[in-house]
C-alpha positions as CSV (number, residue, x, y, z in Angstrom):
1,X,-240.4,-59.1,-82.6
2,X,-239.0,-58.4,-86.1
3,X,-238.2,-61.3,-88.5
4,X,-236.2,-62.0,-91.6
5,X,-236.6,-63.4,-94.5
6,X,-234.1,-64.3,-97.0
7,X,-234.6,-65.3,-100.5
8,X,-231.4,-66.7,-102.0
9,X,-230.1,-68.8,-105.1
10,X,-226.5,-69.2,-106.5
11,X,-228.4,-69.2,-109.7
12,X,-229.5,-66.5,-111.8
13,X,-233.0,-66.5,-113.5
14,X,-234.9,-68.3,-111.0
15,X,-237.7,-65.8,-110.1
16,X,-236.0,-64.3,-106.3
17,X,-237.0,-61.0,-107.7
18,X,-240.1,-61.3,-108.3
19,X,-240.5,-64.1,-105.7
20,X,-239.5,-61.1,-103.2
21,X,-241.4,-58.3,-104.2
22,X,-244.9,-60.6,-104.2
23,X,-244.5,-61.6,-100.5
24,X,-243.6,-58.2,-99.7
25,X,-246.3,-56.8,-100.9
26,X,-248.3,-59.8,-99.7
27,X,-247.0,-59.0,-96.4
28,X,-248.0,-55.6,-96.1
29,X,-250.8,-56.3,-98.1
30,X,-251.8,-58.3,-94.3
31,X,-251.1,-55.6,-92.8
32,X,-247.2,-55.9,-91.7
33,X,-244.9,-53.5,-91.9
34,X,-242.7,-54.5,-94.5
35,X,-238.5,-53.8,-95.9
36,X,-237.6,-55.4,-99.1
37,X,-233.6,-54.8,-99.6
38,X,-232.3,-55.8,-103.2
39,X,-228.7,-56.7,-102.3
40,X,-227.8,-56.9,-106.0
41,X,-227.2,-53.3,-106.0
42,X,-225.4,-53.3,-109.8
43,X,-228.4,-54.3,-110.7
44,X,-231.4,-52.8,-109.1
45,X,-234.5,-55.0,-110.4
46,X,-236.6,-54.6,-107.3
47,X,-236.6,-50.9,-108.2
48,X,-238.2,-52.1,-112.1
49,X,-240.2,-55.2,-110.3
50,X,-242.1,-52.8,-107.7
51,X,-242.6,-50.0,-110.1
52,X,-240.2,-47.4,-108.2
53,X,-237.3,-46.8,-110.9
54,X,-238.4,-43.4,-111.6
55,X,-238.9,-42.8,-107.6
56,X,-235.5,-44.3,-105.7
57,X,-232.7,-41.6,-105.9
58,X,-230.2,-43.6,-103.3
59,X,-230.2,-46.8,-102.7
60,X,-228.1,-49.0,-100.3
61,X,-224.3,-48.4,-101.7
62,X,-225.3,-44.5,-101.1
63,X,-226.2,-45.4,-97.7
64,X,-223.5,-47.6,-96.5
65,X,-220.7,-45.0,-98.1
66,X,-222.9,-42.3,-95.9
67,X,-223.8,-40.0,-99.0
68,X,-227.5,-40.5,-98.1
69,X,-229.3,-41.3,-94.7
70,X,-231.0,-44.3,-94.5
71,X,-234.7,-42.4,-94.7
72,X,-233.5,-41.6,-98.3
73,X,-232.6,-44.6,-99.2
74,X,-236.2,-46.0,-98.9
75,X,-239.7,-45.7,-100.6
76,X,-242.6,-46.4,-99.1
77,X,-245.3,-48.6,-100.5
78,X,-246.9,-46.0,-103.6
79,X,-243.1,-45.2,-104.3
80,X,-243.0,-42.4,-102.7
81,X,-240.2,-41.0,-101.0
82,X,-240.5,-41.2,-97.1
83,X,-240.1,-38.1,-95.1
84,X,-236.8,-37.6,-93.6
């Protein structure tokens, strides 16, 4: 069975970014198969954090408004787009 993890903070600055991207890449690191979703889409720093700037074309808004499928909208762990 699936589980979710949420890191959240009213406050800005307090290290969820890079607190999320090391335990994902713990995670699959172990072996799991792995999401990490950076709701702070005006933003984007998971994109700079994980090293995938250059790589993510569409990211969730895209999605959600249905200009991209959700395939698109991901990157697999070497930033690489995933096969859609």
């Amino acid at each position: 069975m699936a589980k979710v993890l949420v890191v959240t903070s009213g406050k800005g600055g307090v290290g969820k970014t890079t607190s999320t991207a090391a335990l994902g890449a713990a995670l699959a690191q172990a072996g799991k198969k792995v999401a990490v979703v950076d709701f702070d889409v005006g933003l984007r720093n998971l994109d700079l954090v994980m090293g995938a700037e250059r790589r993510v074309v569409f990211d969730l808004i895209n999605v959600v408004q249905g200009v991209a499928k959700l395939t698109q909208g991901c990157a697999d762990g070497g930033g690489r787009r995933q096969r859609h």
